[in-house]
C-alpha positions as CSV (number, residue, x, y, z in Angstrom):
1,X,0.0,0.0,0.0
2,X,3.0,2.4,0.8
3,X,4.7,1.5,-2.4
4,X,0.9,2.3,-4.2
5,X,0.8,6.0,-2.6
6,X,4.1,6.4,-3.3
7,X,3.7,5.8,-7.3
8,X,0.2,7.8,-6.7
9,X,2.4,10.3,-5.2
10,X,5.2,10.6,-8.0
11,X,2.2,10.3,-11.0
12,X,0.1,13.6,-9.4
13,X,3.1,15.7,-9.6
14,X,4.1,14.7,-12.5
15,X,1.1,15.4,-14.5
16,X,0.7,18.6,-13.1
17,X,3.9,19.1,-13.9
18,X,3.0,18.2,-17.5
19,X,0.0,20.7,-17.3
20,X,2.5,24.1,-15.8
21,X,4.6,23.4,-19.0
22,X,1.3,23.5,-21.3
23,X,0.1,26.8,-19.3
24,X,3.3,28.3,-20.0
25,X,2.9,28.1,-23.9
26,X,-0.5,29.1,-23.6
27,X,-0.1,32.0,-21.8
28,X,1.4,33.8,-24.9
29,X,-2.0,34.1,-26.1
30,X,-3.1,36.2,-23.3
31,X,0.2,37.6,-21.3
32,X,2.0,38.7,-24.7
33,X,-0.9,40.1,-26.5
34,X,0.0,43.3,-26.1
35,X,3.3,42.9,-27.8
36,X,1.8,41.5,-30.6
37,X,-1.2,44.2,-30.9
38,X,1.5,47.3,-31.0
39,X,3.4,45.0,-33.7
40,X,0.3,44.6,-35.8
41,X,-0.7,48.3,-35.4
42,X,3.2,49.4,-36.3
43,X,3.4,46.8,-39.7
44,X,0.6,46.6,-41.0
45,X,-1.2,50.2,-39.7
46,X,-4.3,48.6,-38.5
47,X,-6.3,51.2,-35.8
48,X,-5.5,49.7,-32.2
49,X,-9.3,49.7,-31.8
50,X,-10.1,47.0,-34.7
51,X,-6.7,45.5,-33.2
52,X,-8.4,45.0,-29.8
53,X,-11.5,43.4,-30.5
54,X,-9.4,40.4,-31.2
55,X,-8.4,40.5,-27.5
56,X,-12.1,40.5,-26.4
57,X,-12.9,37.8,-29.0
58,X,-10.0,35.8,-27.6
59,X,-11.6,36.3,-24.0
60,X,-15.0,35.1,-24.7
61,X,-13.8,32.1,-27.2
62,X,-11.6,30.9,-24.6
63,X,-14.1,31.3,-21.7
64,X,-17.1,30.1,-23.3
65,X,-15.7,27.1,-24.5
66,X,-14.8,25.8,-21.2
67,X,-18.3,24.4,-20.1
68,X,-18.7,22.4,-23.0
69,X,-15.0,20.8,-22.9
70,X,-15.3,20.4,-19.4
71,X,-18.2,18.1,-19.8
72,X,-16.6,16.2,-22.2
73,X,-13.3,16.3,-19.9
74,X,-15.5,14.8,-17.1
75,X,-17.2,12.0,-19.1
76,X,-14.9,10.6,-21.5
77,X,-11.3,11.9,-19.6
78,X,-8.8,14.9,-20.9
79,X,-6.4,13.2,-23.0
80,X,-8.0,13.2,-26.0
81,X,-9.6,16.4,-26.2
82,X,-5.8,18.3,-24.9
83,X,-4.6,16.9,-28.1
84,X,-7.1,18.3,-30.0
85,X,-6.4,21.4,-27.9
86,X,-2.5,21.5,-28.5
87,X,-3.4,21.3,-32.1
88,X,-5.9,24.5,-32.5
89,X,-3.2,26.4,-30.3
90,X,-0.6,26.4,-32.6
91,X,-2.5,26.4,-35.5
92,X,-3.9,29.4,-34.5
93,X,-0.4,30.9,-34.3
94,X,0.8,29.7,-37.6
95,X,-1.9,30.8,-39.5
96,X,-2.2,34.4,-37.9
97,X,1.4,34.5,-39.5
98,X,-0.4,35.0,-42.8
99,X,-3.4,36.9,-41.9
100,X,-4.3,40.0,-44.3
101,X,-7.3,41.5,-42.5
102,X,-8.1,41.9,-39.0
103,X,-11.2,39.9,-39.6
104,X,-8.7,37.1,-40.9
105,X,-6.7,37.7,-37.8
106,X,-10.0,37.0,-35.8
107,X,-10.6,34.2,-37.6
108,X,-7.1,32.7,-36.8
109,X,-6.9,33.7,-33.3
110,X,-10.2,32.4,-32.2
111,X,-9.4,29.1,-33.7
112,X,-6.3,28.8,-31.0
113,X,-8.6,30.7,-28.6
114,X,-10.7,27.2,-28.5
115,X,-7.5,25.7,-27.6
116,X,-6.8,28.1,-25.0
117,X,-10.0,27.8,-23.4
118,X,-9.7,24.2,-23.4
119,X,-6.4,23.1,-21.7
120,X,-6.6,26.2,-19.5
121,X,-10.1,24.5,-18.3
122,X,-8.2,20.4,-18.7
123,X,-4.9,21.8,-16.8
124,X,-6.8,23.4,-13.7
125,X,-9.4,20.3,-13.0
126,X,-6.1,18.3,-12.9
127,X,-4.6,20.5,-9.9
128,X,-8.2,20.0,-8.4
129,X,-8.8,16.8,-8.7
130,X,-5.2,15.1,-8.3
131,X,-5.0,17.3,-4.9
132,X,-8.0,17.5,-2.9
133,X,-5.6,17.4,0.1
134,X,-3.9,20.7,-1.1
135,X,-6.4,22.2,-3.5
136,X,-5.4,26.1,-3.7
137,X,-1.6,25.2,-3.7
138,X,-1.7,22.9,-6.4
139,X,-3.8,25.0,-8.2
140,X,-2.0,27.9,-8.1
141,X,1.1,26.1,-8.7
142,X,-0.6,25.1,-12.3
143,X,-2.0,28.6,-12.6
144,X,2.0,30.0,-12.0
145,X,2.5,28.6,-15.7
146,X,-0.4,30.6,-17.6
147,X,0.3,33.2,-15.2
148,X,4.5,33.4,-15.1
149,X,4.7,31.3,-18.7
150,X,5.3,34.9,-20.7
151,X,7.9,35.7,-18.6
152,X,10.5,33.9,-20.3
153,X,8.8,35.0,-23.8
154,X,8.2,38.2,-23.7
155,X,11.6,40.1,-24.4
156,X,12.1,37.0,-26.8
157,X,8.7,38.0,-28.6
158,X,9.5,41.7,-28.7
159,X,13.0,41.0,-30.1
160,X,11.2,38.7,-33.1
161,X,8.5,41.5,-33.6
162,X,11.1,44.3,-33.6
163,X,13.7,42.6,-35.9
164,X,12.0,40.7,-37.9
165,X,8.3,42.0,-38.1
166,X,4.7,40.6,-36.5
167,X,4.3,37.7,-39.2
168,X,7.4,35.7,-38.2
169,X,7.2,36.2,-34.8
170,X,3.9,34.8,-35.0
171,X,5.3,32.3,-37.3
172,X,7.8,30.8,-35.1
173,X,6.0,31.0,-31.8
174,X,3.5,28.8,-33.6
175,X,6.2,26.5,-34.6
176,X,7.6,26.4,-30.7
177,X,4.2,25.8,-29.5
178,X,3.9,22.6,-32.0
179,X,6.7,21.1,-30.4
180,X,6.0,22.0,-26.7
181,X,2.6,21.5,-25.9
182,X,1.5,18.6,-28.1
183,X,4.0,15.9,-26.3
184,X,2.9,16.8,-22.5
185,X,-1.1,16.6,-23.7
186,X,-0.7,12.8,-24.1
187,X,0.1,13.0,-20.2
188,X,-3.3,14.3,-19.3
189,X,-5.4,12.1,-17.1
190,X,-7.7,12.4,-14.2
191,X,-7.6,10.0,-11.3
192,X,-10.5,7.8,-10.6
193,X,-13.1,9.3,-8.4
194,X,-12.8,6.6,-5.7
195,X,-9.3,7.6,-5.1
196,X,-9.5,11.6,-4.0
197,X,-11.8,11.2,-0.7
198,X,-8.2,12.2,1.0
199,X,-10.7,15.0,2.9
200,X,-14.1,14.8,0.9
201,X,-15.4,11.4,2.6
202,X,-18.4,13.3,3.2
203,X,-18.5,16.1,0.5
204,X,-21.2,16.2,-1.5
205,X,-20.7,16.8,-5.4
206,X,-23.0,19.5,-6.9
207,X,-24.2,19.4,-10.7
208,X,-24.0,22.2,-12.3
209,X,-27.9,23.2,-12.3
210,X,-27.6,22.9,-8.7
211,X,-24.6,25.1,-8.1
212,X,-26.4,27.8,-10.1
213,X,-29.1,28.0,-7.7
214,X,-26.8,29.3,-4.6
215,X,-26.2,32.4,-3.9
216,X,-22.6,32.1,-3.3
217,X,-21.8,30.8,-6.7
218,X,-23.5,34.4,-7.7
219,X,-20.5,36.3,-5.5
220,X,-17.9,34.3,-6.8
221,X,-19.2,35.0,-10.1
222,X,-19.2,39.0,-9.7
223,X,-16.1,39.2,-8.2
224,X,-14.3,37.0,-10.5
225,X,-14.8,38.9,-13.2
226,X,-14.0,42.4,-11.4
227,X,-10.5,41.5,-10.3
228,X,-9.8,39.3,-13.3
229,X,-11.0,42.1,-15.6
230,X,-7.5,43.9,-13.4
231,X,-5.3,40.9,-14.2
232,X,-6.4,41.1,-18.3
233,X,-5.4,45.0,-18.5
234,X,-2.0,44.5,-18.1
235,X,-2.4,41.9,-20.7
236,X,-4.0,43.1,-23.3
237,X,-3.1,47.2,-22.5
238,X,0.6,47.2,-20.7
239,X,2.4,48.7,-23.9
240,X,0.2,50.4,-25.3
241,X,-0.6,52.1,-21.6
242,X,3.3,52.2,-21.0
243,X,3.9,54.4,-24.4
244,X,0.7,56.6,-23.5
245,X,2.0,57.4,-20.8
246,X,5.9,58.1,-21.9
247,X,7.2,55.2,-20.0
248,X,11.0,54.8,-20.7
249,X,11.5,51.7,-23.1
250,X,14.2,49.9,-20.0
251,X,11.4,50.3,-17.8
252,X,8.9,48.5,-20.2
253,X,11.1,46.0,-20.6
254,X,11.6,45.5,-16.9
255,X,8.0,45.4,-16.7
256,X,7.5,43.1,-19.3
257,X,9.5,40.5,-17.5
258,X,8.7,41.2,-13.7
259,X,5.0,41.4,-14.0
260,X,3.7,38.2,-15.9
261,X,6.3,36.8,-13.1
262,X,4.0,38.5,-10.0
263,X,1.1,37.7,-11.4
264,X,2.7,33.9,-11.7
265,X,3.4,34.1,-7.8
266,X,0.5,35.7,-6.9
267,X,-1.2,32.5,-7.5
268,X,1.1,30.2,-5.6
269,X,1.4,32.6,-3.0
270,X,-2.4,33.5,-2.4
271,X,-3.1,29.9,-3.0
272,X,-0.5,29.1,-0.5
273,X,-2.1,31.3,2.5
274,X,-5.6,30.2,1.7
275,X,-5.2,26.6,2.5
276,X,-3.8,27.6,6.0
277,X,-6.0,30.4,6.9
278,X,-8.8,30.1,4.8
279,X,-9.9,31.1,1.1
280,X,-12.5,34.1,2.0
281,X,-10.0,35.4,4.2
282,X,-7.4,35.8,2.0
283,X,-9.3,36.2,-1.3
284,X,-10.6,39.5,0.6
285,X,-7.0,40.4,1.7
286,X,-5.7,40.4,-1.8
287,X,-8.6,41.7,-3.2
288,X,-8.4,44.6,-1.2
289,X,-4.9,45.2,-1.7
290,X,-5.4,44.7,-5.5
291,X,-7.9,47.7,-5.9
292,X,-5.4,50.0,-3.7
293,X,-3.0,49.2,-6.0
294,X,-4.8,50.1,-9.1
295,X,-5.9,53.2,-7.0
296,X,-2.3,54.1,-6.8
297,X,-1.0,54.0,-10.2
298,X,-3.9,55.9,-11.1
299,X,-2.1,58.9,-10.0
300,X,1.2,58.0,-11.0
301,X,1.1,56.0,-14.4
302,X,3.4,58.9,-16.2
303,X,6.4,58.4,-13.4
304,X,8.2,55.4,-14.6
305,X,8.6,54.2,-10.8
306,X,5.0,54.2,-10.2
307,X,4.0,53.2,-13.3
308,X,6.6,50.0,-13.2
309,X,5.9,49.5,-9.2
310,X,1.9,49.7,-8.9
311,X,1.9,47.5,-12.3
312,X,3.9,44.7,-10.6
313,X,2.2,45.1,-7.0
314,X,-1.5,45.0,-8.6
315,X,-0.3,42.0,-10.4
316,X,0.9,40.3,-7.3
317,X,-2.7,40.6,-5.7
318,X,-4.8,40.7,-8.6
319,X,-3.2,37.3,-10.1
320,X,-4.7,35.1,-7.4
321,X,-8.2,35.5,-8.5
322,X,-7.2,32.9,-11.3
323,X,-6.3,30.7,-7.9
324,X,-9.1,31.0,-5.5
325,X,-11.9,30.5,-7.6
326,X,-11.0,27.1,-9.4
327,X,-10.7,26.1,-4.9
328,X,-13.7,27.9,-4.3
329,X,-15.7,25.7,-6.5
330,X,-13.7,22.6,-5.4
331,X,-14.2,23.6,-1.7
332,X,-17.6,24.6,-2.0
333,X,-19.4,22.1,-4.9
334,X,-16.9,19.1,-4.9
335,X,-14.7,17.3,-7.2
336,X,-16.9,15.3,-9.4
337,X,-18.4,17.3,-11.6
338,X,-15.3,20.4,-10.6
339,X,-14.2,20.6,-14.7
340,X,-17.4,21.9,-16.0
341,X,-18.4,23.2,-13.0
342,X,-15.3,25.5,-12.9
343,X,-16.2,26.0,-16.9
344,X,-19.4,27.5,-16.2
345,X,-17.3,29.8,-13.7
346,X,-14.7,30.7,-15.9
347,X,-17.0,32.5,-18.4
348,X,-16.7,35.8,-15.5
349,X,-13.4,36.1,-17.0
350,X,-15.1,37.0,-20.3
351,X,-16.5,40.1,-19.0
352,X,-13.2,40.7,-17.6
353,X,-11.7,40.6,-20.8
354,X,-14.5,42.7,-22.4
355,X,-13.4,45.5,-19.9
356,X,-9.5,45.0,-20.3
357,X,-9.9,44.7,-23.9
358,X,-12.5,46.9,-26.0
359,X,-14.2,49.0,-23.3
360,X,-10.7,50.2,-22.3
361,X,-9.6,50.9,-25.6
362,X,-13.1,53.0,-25.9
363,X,-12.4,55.0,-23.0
364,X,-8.8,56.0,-24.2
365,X,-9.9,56.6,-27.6
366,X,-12.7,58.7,-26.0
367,X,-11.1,60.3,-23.3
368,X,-7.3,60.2,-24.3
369,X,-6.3,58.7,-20.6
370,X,-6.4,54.8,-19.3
371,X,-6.9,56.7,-16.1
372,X,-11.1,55.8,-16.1
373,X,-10.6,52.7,-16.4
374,X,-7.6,52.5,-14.1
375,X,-9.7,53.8,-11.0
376,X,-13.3,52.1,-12.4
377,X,-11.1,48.8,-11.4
378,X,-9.6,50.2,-8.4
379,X,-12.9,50.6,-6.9
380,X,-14.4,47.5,-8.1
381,X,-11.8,45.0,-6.7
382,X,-12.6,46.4,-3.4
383,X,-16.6,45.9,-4.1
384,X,-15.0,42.1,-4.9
385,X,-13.3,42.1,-1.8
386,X,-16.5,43.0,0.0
387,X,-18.6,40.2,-1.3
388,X,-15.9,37.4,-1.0
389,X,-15.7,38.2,2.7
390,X,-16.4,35.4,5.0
391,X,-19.0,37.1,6.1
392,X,-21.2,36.8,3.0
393,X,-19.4,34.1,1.2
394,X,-20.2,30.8,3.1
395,X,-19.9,27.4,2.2
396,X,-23.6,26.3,1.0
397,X,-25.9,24.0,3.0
398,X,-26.5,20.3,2.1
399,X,-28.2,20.1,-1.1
400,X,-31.5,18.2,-1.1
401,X,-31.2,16.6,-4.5
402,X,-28.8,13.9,-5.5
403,X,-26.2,13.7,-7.7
């Protein structure tokens, strides 16, 4: 039996091991948009606004998608359907290397958004199932890859786009995402169900009808969105903001490296805490400190200290939300049914992304300033720190029906 929870042991880590390395590649999609936007608005003169809406489409695509994956990732297991996944990533890549339009680039791009969406939904259901015992470590450990992946990409990516134009940096980040994420997708798996009642003996596992009915699910809903809609900003608007706003370009380029890195820890960190102290707790503390963050570099985006440290610090606290709330459904609805559970979930991030992506770009157009939108989220991630208190957000009685 020792030698059996030993191999147990080894194969959990191992395939969430697999799954960091995936989120890492995947990230680029997200965490180095922003590069690619100002290369496609610098070579082929597109306005950033048409640029943008390919962010939002991305956010939605890759949100949306996850309920319907998920159910298949339940029923039938995640191997297959990763492989697919890794496939429509970097095909999505390669073939935006060619695009002539941006309605060909949206084309392109939402066909690796399905990807995305998919192996971001596979690789965090692995965390929570493998780990019931450690549930917001281990998933913010998997979460550190899509969070921290673009940190070893990003000067890379801005080096291709500089030197050798948009197309073939495109080009050959498809090709590296070919041969990186396709091998570790075979390694996907879920354990069987009998084996995770480490802690959940008595846990009852909630459909996803049922979850929908509780008010909790309802603040961690709202909440997600708000501070994930923080999170997406820097994503889809951090060089665009940093050249509105004269930012030196060794300061962007420190900030390009340090803050998909603290939004990478963020998630191990906050995850971390939570398991010790508990997940309202903390999801209120980083919340909190999140929106005073953003509240900060509101007045002091042009000073390339404040701009470069309030970036970095929101990131640190606003990064977590990406941790808490694939726990918060595991903690609160159970394992079984946790992949399209957390699907449904995810789709707050979509109205994140609608706010980080073309809202923002709306209000700077309008208003010539990031600094609406920079404050709008200030005050909202402390509205999501509110309703994620332990006060409000409590575990939900015993269903009545049965699953």
């Amino acid at each position: 039996m020792l030698n059996l929870n030993e191999n147990r042991t080894k194969q959990r880590w191992g395939v969430l091991a697999g799954a960091i390395i995936v989120m890492m590649f995947i990230a680029i999609y997200q965490y180095s948009w922003s590069l690619f936007a100002f290369g496609l608005s610098s070579d082929l003169a597109w306005s950033m606004l048409e640029i943008q809406v390919t962010f939002t489409l991305y956010t939605y695509v890759a949100t949306f998608v996850q309920p319907f994956s998920g159910y298949f990732a339940d029923k039938f297991g995640p191997r297959n359907i990763a492989i697919l996944a890794g496939l429509l990533v970097a095909i999505g890549f390669l073939s935006s290397s060619i695009v002539i339009s941006p309605i060909h680039l949206y084309i392109c791009y939402t066909i690796g958004s399905v990807g995305v969406g998919i192996l971001y939904g596979t690789s965090t259901a692995i965390a929570v199932k493998w780990f019931p015992d450690r549930r917001g470590f281990a998933v913010g450990i998997a979460t550190f890859g899509f969070g921290s992946g673009t940190t070893l990409f990003n000067l890379l990516l801005q080096t291709w786009i500089s030197s050798y134009g948009v197309r073939i940096a495109f080009l050959y980040t498809g090709i590296l995402m070919l041969i990186f994420i396709l091998p570790f997708t075979f390694l996907y798996k879920y354990p069987k169900f009998e084996q995770q009642k480490l802690k959940e003996e008595n846990m009852v596992n909630w459909k996803w009808y049922e979850m929908l009915k509780t008010y909790q699910w309802w603040l961690i809903y709202i909440s997600f969105a708000i501070v994930a809609a923080i999170a997406l900003l820097f994503g889809a608007q951090v060089v665009p903001m940093a050249k509105a706003n004269n930012i030196p370009d060794n300061v962007l380029d420190l900030v390009l490296v340090t803050y998909p890195l603290a939004n990478g820890f963020s998630r191990v960190l906050g995850g971390w805490i939570s398991d010790r102290i508990g997940r309202q707790f903390t999801a209120t503390l980083f919340y909190a400190l999140a929106g005073i963050m953003m509240l900060a570099l509101s007045f002091t985006a042009s000073n390339p200290i404040g701009f470069a440290s309030f970036t970095i610090l929101t990131m640190l606290f606003s990064g977590a939300v990406f941790a808490f709330n694939p726990a918060f459904i595991g903690d609160f609805y159970g394992s079984k049914y946790s992949t399209i559970n957390y699907g449904i979930t995810y789709t707050a991030k979509s109205w994140g992304g609608l706010i980080a992506g073309y809202v923002t770009t709306w209000l700077l157009t309008t208003f010539k300033s990031y600094t609406y939108s920079i404050i709008g989220l200030g005050i909202g991630a402390l509205i999501a720190a509110i309703l994620v208190n332990p006060l409000l957000l409590k575990k939900p009685g015993r269903k009545v029906s049965k699953s």
